[in-house]
LUMKEDO-777712 format. One line per 10 residues: number of its first residue (from 1); their letters; for each residue x, y, z of N, C-alpha, C. Coordinates in nm, 3 decimals. Atoms other than C-alpha are relative to their C-alpha. Layout:
NUM> a> X Y Z X Y Z X Y Z; ...;
***
This chain:
1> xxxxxxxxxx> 0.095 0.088 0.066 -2.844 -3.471 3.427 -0.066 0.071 -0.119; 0.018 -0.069 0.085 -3.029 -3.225 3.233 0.080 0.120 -0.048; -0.029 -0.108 -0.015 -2.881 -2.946 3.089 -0.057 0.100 -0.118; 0.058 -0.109 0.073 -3.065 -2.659 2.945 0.059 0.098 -0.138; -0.063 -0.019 0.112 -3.032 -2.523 2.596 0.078 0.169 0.046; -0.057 -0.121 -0.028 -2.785 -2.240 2.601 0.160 0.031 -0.147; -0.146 -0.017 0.102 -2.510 -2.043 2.366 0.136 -0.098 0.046; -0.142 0.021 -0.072 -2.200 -2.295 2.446 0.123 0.054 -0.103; -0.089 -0.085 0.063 -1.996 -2.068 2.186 0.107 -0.079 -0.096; -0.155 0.054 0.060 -1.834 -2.368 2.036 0.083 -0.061 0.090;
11> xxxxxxxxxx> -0.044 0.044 -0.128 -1.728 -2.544 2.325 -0.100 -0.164 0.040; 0.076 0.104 0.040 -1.781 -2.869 2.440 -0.095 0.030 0.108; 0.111 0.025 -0.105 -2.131 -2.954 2.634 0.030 -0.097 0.081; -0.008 0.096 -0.053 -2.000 -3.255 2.736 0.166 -0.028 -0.033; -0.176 -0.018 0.079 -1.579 -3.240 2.727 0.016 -0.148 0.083; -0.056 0.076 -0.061 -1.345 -3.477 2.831 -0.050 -0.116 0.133; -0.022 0.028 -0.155 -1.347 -3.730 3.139 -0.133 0.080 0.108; 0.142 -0.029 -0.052 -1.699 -3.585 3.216 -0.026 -0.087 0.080; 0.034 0.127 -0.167 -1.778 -3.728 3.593 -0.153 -0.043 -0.007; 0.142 0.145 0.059 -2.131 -3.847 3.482 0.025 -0.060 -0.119;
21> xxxxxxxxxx> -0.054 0.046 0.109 -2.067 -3.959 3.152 0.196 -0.003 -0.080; -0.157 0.000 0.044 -1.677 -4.033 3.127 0.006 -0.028 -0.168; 0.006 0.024 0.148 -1.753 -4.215 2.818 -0.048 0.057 -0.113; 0.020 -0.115 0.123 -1.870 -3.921 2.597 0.046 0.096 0.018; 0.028 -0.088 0.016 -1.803 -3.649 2.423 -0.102 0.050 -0.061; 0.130 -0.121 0.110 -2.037 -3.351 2.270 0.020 0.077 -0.013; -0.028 -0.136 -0.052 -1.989 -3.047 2.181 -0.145 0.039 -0.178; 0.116 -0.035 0.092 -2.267 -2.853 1.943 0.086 0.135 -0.073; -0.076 -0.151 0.034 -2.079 -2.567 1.678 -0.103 0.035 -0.108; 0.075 -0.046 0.058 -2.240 -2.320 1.491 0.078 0.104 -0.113;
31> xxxxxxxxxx> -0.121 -0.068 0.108 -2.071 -2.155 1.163 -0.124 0.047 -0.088; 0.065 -0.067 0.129 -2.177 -1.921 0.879 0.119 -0.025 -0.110; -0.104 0.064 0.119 -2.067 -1.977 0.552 0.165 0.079 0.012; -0.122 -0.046 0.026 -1.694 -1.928 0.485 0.112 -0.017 0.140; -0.059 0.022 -0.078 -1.601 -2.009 0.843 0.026 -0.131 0.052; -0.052 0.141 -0.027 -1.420 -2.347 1.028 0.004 -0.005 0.118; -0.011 0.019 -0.131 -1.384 -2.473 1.292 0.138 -0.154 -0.001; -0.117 0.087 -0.009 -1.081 -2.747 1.400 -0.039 -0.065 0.141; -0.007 0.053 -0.123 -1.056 -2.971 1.680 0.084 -0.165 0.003; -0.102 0.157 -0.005 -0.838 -3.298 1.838 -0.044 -0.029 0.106;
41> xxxxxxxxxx> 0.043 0.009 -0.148 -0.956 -3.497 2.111 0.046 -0.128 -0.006; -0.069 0.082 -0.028 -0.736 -3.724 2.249 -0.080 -0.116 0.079; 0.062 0.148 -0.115 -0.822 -4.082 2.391 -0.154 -0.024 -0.036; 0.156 -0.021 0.071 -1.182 -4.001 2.169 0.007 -0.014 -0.089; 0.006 0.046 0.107 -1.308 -4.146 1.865 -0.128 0.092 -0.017; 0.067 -0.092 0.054 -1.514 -3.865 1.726 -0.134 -0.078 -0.116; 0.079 0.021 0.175 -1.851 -3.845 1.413 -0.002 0.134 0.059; 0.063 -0.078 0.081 -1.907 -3.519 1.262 -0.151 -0.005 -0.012; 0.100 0.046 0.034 -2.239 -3.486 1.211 -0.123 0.141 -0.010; 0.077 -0.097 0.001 -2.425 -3.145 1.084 -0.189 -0.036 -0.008;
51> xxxxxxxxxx> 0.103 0.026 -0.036 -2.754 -3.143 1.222 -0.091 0.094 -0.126; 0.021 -0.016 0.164 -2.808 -2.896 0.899 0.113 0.113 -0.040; -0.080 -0.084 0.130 -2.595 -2.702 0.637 0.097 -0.131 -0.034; -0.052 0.053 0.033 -2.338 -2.835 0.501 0.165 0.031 -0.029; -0.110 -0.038 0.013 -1.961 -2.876 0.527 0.100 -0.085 -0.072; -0.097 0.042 0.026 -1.634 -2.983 0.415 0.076 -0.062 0.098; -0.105 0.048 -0.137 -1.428 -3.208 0.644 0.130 -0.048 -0.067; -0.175 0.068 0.038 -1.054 -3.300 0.659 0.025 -0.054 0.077; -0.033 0.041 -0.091 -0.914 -3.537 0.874 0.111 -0.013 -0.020; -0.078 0.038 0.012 -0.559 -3.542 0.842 0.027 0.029 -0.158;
61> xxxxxxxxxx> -0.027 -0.025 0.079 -0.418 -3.581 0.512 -0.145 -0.047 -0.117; 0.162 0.032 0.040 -0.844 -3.668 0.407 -0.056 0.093 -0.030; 0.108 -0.068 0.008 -1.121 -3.490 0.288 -0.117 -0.035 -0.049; 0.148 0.072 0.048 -1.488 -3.521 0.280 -0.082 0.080 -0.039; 0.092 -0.047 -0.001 -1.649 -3.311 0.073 -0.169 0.056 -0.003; 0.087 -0.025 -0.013 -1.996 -3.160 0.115 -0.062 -0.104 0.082; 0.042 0.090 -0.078 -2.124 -3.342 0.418 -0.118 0.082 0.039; 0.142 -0.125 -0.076 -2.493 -3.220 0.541 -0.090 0.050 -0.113; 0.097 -0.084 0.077 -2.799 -3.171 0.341 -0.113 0.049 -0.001; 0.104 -0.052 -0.075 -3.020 -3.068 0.548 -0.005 0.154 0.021;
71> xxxxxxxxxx> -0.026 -0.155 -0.007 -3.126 -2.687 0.543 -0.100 0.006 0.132; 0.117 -0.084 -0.111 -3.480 -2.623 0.758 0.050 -0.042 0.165; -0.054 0.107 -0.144 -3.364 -2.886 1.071 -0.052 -0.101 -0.075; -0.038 0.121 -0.017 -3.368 -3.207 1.150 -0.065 -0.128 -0.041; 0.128 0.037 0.061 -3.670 -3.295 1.003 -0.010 -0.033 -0.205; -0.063 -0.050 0.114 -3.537 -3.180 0.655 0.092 -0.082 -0.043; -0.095 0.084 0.059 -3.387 -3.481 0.470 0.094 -0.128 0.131; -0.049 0.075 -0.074 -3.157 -3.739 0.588 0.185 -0.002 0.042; -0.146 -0.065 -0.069 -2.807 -3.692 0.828 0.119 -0.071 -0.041; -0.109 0.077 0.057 -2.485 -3.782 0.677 0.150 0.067 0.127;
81> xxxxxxxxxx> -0.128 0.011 -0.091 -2.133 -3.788 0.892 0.131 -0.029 -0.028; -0.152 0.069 0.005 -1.764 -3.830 0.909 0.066 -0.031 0.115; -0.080 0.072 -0.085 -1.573 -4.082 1.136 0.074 0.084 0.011; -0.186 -0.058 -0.044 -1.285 -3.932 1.338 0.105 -0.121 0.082; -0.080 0.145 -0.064 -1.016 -4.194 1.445 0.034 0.080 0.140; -0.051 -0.021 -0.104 -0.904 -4.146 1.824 0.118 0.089 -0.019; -0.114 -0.061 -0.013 -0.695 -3.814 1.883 0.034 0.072 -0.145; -0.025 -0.054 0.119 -0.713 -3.725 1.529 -0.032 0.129 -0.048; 0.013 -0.133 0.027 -0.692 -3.356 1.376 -0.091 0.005 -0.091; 0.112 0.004 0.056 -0.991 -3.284 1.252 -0.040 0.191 -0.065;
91> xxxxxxxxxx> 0.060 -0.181 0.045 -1.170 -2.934 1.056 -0.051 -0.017 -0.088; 0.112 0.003 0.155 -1.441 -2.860 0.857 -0.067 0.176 0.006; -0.001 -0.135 0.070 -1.539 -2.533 0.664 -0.184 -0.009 -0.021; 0.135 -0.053 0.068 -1.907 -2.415 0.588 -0.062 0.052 -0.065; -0.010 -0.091 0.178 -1.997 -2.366 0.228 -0.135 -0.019 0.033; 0.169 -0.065 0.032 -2.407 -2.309 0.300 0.027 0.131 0.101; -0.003 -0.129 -0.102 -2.513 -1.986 0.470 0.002 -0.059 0.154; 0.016 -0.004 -0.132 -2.542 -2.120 0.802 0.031 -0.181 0.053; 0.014 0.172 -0.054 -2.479 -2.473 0.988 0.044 -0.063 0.124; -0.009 0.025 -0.151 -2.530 -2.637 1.321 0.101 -0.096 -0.035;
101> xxxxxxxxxx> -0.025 0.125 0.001 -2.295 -2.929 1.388 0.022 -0.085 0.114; -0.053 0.084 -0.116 -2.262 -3.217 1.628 0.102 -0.077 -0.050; -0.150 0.054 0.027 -1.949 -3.343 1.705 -0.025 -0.106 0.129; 0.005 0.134 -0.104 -2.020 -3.723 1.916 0.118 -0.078 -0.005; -0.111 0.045 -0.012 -1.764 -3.885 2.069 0.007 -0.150 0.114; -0.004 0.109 -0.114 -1.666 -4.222 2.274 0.148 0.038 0.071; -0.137 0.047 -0.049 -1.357 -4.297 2.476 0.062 -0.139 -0.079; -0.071 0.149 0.111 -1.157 -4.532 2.245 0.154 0.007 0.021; -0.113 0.036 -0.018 -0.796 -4.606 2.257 0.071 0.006 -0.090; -0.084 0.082 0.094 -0.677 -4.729 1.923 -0.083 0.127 -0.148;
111> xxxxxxxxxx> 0.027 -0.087 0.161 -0.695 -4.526 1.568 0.021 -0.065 -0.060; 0.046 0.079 0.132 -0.869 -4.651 1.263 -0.004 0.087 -0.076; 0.000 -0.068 0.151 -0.940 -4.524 0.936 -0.117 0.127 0.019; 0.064 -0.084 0.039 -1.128 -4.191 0.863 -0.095 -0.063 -0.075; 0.146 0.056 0.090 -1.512 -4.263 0.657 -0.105 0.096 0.038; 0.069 -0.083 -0.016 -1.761 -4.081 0.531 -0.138 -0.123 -0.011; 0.139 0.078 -0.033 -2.149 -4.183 0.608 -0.044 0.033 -0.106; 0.108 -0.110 0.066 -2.371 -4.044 0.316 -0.131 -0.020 0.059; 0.160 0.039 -0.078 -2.710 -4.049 0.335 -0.092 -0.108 -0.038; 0.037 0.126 0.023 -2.763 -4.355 0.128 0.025 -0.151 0.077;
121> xxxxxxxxxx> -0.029 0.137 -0.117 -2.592 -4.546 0.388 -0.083 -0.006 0.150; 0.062 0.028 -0.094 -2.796 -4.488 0.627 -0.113 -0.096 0.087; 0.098 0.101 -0.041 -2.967 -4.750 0.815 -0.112 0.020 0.111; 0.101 -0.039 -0.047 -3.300 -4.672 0.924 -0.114 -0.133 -0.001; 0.088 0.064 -0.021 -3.600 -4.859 1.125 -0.089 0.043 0.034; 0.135 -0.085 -0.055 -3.941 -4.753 1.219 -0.061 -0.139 0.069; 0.089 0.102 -0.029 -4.127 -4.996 1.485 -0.077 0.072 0.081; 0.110 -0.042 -0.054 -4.380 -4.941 1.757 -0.175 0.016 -0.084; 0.138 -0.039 0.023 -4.764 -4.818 1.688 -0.088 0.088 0.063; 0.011 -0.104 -0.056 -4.981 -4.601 1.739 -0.091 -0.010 0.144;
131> xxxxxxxxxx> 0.105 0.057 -0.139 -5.233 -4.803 1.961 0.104 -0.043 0.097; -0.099 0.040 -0.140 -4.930 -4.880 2.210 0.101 0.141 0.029; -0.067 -0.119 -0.098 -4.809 -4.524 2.231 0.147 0.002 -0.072; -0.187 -0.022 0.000 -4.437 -4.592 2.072 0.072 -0.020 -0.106; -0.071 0.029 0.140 -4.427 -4.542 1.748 0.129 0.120 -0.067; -0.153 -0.135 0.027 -4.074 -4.381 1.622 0.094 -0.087 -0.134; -0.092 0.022 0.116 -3.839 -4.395 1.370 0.160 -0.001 0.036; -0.158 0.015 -0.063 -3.444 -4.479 1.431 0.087 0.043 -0.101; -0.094 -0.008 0.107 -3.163 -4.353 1.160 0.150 -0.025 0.021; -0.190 0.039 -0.035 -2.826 -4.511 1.215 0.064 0.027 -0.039;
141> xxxxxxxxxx> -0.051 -0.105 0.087 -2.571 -4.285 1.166 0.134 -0.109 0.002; -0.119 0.066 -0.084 -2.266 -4.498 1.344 -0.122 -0.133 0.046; 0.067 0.101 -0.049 -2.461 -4.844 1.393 0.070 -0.168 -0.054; -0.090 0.099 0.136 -2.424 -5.199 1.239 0.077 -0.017 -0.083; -0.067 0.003 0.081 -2.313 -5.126 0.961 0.147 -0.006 -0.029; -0.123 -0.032 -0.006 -1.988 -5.028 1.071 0.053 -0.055 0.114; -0.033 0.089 -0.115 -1.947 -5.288 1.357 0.166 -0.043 -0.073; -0.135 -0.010 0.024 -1.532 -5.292 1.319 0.083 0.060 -0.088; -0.117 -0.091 0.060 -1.439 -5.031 1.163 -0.002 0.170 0.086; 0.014 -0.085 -0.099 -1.553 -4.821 1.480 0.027 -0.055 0.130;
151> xxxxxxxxxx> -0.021 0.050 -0.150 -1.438 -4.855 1.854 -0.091 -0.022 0.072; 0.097 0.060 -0.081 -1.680 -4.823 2.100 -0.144 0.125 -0.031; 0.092 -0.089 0.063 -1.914 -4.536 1.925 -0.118 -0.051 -0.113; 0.125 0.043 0.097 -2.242 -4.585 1.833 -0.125 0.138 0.032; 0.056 -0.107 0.053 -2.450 -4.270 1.680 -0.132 -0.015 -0.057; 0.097 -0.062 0.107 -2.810 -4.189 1.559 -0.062 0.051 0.004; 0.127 -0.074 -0.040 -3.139 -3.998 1.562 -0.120 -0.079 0.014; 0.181 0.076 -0.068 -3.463 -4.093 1.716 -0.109 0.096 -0.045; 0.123 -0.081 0.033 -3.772 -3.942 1.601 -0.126 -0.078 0.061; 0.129 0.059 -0.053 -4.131 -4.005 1.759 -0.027 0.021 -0.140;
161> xxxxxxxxxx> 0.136 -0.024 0.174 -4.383 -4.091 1.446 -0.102 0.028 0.027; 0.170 -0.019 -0.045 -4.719 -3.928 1.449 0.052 0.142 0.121; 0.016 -0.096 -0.092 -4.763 -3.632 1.764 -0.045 -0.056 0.102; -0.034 0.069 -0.174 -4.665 -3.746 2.161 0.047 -0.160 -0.053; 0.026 0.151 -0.018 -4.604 -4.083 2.245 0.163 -0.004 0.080; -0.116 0.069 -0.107 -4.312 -4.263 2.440 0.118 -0.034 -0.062; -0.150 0.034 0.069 -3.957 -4.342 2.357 0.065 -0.029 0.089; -0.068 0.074 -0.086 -3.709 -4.572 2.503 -0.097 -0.101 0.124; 0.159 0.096 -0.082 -4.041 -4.772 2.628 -0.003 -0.171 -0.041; 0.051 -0.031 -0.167 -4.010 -5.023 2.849 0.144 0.045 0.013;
171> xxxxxxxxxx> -0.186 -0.062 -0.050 -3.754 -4.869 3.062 0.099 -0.084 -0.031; -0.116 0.104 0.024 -3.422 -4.968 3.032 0.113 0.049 0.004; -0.114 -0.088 -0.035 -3.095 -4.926 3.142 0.112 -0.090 -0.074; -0.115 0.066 0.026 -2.743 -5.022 3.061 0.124 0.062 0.078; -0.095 -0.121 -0.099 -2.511 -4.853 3.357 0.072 -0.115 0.052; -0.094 0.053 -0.074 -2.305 -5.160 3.464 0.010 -0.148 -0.119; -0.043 0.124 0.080 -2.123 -5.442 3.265 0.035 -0.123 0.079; 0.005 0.090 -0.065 -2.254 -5.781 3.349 -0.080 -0.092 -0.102; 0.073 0.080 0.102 -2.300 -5.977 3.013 0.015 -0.159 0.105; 0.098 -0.075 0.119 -2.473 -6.113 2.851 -0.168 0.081 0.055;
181> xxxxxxxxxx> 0.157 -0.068 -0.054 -2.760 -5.932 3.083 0.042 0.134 -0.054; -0.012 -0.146 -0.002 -2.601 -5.603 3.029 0.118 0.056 -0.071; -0.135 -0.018 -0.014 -2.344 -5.389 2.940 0.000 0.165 0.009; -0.015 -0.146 -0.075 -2.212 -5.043 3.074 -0.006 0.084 -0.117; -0.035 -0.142 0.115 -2.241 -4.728 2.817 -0.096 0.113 0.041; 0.064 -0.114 -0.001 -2.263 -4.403 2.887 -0.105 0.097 -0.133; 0.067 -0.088 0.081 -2.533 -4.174 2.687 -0.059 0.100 0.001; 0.019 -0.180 -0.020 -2.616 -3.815 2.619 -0.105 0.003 -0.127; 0.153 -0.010 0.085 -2.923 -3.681 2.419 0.024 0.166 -0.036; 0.044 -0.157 0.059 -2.964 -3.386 2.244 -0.186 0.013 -0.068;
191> xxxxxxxxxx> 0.170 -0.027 0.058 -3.366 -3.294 2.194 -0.034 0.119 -0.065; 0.046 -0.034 0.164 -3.530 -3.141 1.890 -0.144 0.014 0.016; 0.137 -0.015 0.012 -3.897 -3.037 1.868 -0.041 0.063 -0.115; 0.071 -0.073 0.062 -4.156 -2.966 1.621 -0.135 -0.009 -0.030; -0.053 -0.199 0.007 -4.291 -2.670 1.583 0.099 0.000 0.143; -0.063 -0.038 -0.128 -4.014 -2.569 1.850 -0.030 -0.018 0.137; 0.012 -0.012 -0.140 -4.210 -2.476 2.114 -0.053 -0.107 0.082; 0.028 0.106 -0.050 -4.272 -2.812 2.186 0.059 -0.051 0.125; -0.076 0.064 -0.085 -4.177 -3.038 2.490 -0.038 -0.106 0.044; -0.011 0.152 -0.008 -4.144 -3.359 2.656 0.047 -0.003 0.133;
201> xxxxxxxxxx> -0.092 0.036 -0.132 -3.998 -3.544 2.960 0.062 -0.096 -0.010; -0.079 0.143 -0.030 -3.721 -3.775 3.030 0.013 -0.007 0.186; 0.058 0.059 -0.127 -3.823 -3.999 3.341 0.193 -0.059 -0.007; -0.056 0.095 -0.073 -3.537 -4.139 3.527 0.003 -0.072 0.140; -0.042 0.066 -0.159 -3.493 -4.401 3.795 0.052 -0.116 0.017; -0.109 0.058 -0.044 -3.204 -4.460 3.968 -0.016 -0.185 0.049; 0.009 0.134 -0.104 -3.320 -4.757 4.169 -0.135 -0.048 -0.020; 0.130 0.076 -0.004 -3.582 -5.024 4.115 -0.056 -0.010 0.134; 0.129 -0.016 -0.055 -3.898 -4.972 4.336 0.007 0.137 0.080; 0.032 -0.112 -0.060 -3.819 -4.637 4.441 -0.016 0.140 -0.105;
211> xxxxxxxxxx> 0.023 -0.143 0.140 -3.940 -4.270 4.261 0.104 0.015 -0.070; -0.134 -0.052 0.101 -3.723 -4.164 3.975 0.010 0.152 0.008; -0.023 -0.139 0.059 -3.661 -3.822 3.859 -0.079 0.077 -0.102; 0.050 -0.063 0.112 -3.869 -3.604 3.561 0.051 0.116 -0.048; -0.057 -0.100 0.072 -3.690 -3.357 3.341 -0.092 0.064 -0.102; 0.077 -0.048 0.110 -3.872 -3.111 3.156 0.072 0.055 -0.153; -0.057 -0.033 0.149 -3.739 -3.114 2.773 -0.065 0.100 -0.089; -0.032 -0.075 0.106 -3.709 -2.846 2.543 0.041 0.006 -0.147; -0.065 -0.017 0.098 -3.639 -2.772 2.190 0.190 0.050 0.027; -0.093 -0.035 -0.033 -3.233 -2.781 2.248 0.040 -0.037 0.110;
221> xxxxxxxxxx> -0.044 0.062 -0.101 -3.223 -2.981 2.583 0.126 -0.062 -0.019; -0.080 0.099 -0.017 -2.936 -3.180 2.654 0.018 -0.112 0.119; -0.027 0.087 -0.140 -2.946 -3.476 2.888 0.113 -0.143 -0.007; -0.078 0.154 -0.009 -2.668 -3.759 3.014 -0.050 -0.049 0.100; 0.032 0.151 -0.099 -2.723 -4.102 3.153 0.091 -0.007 0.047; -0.130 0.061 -0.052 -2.500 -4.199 3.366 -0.085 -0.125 0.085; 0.066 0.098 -0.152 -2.749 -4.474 3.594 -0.148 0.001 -0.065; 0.205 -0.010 -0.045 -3.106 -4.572 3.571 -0.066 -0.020 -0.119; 0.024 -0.002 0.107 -3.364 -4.624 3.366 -0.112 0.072 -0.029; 0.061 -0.142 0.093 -3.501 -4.356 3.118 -0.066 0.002 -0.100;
231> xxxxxxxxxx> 0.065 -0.017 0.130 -3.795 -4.393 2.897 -0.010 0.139 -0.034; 0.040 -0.149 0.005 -3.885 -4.026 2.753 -0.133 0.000 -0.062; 0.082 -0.075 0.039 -4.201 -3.854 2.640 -0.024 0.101 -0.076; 0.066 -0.149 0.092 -4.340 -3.634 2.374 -0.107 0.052 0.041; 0.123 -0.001 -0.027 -4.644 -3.436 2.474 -0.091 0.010 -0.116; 0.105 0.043 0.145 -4.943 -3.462 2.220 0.009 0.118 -0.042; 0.044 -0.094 0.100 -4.949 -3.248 1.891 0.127 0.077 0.042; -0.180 -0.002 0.021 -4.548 -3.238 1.936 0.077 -0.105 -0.112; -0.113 0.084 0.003 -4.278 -3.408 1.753 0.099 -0.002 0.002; -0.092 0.010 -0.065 -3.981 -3.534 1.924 0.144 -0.077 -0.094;
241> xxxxxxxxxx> -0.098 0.057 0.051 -3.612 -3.568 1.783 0.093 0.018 0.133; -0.140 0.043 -0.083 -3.325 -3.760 1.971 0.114 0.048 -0.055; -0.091 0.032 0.010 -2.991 -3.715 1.882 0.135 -0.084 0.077; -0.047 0.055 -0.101 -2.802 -3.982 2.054 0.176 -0.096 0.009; -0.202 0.070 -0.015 -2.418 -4.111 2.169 -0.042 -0.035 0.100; -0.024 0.092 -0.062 -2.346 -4.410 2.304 0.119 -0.013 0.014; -0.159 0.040 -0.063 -2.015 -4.499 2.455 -0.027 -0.132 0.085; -0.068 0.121 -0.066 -1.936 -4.831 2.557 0.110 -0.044 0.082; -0.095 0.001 -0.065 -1.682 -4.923 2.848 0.075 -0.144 -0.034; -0.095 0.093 0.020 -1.565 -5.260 2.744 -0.046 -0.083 -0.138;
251> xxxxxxxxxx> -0.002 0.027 0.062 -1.759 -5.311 2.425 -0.096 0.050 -0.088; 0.082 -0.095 0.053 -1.943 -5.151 2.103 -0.161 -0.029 0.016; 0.078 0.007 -0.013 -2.224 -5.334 2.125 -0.084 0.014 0.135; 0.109 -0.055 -0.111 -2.533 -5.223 2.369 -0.076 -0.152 -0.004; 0.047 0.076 -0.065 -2.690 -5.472 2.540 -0.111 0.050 0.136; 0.138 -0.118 -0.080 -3.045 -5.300 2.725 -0.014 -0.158 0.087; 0.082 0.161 -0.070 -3.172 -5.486 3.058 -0.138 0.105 0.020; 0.168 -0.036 -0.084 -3.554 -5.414 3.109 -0.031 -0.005 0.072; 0.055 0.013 -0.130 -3.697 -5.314 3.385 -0.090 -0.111 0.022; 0.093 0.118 0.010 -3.834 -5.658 3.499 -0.140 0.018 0.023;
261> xxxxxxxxxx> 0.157 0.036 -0.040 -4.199 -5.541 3.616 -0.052 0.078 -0.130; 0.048 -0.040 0.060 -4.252 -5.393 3.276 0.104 -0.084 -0.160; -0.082 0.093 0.087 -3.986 -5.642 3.081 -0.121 -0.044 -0.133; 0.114 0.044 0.074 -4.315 -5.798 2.935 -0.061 0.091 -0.154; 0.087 -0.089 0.091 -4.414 -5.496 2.743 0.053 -0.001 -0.094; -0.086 0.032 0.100 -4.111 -5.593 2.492 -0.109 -0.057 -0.086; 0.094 0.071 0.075 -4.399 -5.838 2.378 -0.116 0.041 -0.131; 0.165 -0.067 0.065 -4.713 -5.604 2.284 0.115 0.102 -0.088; -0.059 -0.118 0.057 -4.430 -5.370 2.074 0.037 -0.048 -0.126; -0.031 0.057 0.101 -4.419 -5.444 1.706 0.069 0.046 -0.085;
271> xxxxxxxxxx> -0.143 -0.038 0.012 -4.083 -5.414 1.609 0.084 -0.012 0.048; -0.112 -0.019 -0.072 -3.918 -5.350 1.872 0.162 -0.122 0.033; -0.147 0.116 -0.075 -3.683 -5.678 1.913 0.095 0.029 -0.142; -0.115 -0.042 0.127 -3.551 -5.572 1.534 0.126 0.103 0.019; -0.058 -0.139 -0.082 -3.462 -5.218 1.709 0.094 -0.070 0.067; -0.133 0.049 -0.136 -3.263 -5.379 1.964 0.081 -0.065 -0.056; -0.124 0.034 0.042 -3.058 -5.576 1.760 0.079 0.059 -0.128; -0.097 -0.079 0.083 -2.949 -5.271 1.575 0.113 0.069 0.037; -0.106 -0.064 -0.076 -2.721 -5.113 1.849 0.085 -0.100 0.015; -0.120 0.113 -0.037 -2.401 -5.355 1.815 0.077 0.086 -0.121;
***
């Protein structure tokens, strides 16, 4: 469920056929200038996506140059990406001194076209407030925009606005496909703090009317959903970044059910029904 920040050397965090989250990949790489990295992942529809520096990608007989313009973190400008089609040979080079990257992935089947994101395409929302605790900002990296010319991958960052407050508020799950109430997709989180030494919690629970779970988040956490539902937390005179993959089992768009004894709180949240009909 959680898993604690650690060197994974370039490797995935979340590989293949993962028995909580089948439907993602993740893997987090870290390069200094002049070095690459390569990768193919079969039966997975990949994004690129340097969290900062900046690289060169190739997909095949493609290239995308200078992707990433973010230097300090995540905070630092806005995140640009490159599509990977299912199974496709992928590599990218690192022309700044230094650069993290995420590499998000679904389970997809079928290969489409290679595309680059910039950062003008990015589709970004800010709702909530501050008198209800849940005000944040959304940047769609993999969202709308690209509803069919992506499989079942849907990509972006979450930011709390302001210092503490709630995210993914009211609960809400999506762990079993039973439209139009629902629909199944696995999701994995990568968390971000600043100043660093910040932290947070992601609440889960499994089962309506009984205790959930509390994870204590870190600058560098990683947590997957596989079940339940998971608002999270910033603590005050923090601020909290998501990075988040979605995987869909039988379709791209997300479809959230609310926990019914807090369903209501959709109401008092201003914004929020815009938010929700940005994950498709």
């Amino acid at each position: 469920m959680h898993i604690p920040p650690h060197d994974n050397l370039n490797k995935p965090v979340i590989d293949v056929d993962d028995a909580r989250v089948p439907l993602n990949y993740f893997n987090i790489v870290k390069l200094k200038a002049g070095l690459s990295f390569q990768y193919q992942v079969p039966g997975y529809e990949t994004a690129i996506v340097p969290a900062t520096g900046t690289v060169d990608v190739y997909v095949g007989s493609e290239s995308f140059p200078g992707i990433g313009q973010r230097r300090l973190d995540v905070w630092d400008g806005e995140p640009e990406a490159v599509y990977v089609p299912a199974g496709a040979k992928a590599h990218f080079v690192c022309t700044s001194e230094n650069a993290e990257i995420f590499i998000a992935g679904a389970k997809f089947d079928r290969e489409l076209a290679p595309f680059a994101v910039r950062a003008a395409d990015i589709d970004k929302i800010q709702y909530g407030s501050d008198e209800t605790k849940t005000h944040r900002k959304i940047k769609h990296i993999l969202g709308t925009k690209y509803h069919g010319r992506v499989g079942r991958l849907l990509v972006s960052e979450l930011f709390t606005v302001g210092q503490g407050g709630w995210s993914g508020f009211p609960p809400h799950k999506h762990d079993t496909d039973r439209l139009p109430l629902e629909t199944r997709h696995d999701e994995t989180y990568n968390f971000r703090f600043r100043p660093p030494h910040g932290f947070g919690l992601q609440l889960v629970q499994r089962e309506d009317g009984k205790v959930g779970d509390a994870y204590h988040l870190v600058d560098g956490s990683t947590v997957v959903l596989e079940k339940g539902y998971h608002p999270c937390v910033a603590a005050p005179g923090y601020e909290m970044y998501y990075f988040t993959i979605l995987g869909g089992l039988s379709q791209r768009s997300l479809v959230q059910f609310f926990q019914p004894t807090h369903a209501y709180q959709v109401e008092t949240i201003p914004g929020i029904k815009d938010m929700i009909a940005k994950f498709k």
